[in-house]
Steps between C-alpha positions, in 0.01 A plus 500: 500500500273832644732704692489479900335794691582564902215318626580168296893568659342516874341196428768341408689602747217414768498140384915468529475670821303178622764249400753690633354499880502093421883524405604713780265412776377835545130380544264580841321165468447165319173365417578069404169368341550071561464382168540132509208293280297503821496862549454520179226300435356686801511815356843645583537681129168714626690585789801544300322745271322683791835652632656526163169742471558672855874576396342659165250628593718684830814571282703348783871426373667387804292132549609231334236251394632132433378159487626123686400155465313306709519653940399131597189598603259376207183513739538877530567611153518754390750664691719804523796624746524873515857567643562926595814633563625410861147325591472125512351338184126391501365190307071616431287194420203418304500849297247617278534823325358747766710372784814550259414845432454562889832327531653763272331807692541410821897282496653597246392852436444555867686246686243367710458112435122379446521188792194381419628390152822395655602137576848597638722803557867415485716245330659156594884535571740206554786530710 
């Protein structure tokens, strides 16, 4: 086995660093991509891989990118709730690629939810 220099270290470290914020719920915000067989027969692993790219591509560490089944909502796959610290989630419908990567920029990286992607901001409670 070659020997490890510094910069193969800090990437090692960069990558634990990741599954730590997961562990100790030190993340800023949560991006869920709906991945039921409707979303993903819609295209939700596009969207899927379009913020796994953003997060690269940005070197952000504290979002945590995660996948569900099926939101119930087949007709407006695919689908994504963005949920940043102390705002009220939003569930985005009918993504493509672009209007995930604006997603990214402007709610999770700036905290200014796209409405016009949004079906709903907020989340069902029962009493």
């Amino acid at each position: 086995m070659a020997k490890l220099k510094i910069d193969d270290l800090k990437k090692i470290k960069e990558k634990v660093q990741g599954t730590i914020a997961i562990r100790d719920g030190s993340h800023r915000a949560k991006i869920t991509v709906h991945m039921g067989t409707c979303g993903i027969a819609a295209g939700a692993r596009t969207i899927l891989n379009a913020f796994m790219d953003e997060v690269n591509r940005r070197g952000v560490t504290d979002v945590i990118l995660t996948t569900s089944g099926c939101a119930g909502l087949c007709s407006k796959e695919p689908m994504a709730t963005v949920e940043v610290r102390g705002a009220a989630p939003v569930k985005y419908i009918e993504l493509d690629e672009e209007k995930a990567k604006r997603i990214f920029a402007d709610h999770v990286m700036d905290e200014k939810p796209v409405i016009e992607f949004a079906l709903v901001q907020g989340s069902e409670t029962t009493y």
